[in-house]
C-alpha atoms as an extended CHARMM CRD file, in Angstrom:
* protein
*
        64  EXT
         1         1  UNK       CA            156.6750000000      122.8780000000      122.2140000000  PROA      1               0.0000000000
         2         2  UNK       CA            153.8920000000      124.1990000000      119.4750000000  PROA      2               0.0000000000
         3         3  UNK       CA            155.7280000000      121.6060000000      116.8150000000  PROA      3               0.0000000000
         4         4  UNK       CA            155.6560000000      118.8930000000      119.3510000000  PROA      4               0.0000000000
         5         5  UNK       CA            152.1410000000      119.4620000000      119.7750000000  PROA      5               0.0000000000
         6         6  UNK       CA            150.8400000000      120.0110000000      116.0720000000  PROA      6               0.0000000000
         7         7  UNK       CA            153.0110000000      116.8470000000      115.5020000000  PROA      7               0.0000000000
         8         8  UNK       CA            150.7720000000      114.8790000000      117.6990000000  PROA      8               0.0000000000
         9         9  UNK       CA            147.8750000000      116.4740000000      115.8140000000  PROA      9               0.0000000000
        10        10  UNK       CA            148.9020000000      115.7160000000      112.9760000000  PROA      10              0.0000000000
        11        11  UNK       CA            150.1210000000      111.6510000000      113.7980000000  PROA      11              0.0000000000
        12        12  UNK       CA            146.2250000000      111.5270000000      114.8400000000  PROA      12              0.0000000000
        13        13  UNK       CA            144.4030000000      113.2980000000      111.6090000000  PROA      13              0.0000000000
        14        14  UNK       CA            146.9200000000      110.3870000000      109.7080000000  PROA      14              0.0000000000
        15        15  UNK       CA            146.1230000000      107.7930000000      112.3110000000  PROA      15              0.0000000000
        16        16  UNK       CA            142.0880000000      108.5570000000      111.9280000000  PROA      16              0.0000000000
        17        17  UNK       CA            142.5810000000      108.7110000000      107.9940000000  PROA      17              0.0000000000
        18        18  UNK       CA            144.2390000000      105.3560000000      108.3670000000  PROA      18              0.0000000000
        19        19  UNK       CA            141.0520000000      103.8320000000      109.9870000000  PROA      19              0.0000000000
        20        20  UNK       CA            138.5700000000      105.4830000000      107.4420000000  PROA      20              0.0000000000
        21        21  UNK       CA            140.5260000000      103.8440000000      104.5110000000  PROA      21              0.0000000000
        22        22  UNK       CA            140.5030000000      100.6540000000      105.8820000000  PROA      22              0.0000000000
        23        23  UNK       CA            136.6270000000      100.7010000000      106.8380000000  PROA      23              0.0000000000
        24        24  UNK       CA            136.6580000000      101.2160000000      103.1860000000  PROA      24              0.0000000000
        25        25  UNK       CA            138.7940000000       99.1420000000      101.7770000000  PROA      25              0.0000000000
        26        26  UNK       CA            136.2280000000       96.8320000000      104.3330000000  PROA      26              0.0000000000
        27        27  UNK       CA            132.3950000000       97.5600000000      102.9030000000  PROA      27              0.0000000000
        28        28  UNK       CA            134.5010000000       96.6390000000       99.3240000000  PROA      28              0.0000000000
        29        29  UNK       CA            133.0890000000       93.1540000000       97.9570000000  PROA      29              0.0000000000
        30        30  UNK       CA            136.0840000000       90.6840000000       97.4310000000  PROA      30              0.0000000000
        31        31  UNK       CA            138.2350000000       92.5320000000       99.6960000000  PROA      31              0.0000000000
        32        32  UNK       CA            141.2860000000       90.2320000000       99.8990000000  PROA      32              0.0000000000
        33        33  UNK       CA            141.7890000000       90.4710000000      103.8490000000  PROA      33              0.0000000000
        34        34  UNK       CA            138.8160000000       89.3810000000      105.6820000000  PROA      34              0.0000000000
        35        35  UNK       CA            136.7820000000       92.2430000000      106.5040000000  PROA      35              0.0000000000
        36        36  UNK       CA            136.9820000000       91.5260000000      110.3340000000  PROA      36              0.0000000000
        37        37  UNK       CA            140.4980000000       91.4990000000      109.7600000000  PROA      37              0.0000000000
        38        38  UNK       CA            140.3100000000       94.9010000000      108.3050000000  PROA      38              0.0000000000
        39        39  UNK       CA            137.8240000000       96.4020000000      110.6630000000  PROA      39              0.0000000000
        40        40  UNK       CA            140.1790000000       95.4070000000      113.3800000000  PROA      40              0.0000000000
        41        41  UNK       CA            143.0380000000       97.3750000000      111.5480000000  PROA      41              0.0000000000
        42        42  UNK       CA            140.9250000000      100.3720000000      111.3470000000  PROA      42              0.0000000000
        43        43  UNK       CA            139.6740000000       99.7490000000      114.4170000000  PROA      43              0.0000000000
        44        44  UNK       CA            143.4790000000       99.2810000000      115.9420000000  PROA      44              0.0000000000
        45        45  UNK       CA            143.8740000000      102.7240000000      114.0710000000  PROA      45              0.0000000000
        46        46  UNK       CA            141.3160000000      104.5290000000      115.9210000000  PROA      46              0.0000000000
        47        47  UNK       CA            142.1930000000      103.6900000000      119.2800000000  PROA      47              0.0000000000
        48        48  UNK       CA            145.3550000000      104.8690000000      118.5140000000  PROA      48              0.0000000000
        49        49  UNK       CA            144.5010000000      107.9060000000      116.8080000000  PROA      49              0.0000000000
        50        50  UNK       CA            142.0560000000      108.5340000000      120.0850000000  PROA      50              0.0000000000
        51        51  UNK       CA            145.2480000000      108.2100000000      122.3460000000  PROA      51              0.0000000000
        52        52  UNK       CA            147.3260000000      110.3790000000      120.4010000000  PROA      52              0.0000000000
        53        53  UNK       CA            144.6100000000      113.0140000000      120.0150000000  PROA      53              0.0000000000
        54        54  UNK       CA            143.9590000000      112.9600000000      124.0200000000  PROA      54              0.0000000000
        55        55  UNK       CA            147.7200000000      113.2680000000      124.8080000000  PROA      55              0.0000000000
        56        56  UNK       CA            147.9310000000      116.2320000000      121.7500000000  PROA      56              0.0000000000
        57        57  UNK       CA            144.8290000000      117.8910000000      123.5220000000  PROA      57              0.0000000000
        58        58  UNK       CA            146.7630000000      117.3860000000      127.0170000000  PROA      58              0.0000000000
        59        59  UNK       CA            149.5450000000      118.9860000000      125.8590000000  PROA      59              0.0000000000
        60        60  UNK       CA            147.9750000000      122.1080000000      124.6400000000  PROA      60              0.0000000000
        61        61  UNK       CA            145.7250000000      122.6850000000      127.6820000000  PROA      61              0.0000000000
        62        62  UNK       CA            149.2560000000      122.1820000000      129.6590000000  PROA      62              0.0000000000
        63        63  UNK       CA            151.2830000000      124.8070000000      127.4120000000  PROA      63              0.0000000000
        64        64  UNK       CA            148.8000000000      127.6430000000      127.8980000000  PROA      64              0.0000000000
């Protein structure tokens, strides 16, 4: 179960990583996807990285 968890921990840290290098890639001028497009992504990332990181944080409350 500790693997399970740190996996989740670790999906998030890449999933929040994600998002930072796309809001970025974003404040770059002549970024070749729009930059709403790209905050979206990062955006999309977040969220993601948010769930993950709640259900990671779930677990570990719930193995102790």
């Amino acid at each position: 179960m500790v693997g399970v968890i740190f996996g989740f921990f670790v999906i998030s840290l890449l999933l929040f990583l994600g998002a930072f290098n796309y809001l970025l890639l974003s404040k770059r001028a002549g970024a070749y996807p729009p930059k709403r497009i790209l905050i979206q992504k990062a955006m999309g990332f977040a969220a993601i990285g948010a769930g993950v990181l709640v259900v990671a944080i779930v677990l570990y409350i719930f193995s102790h």
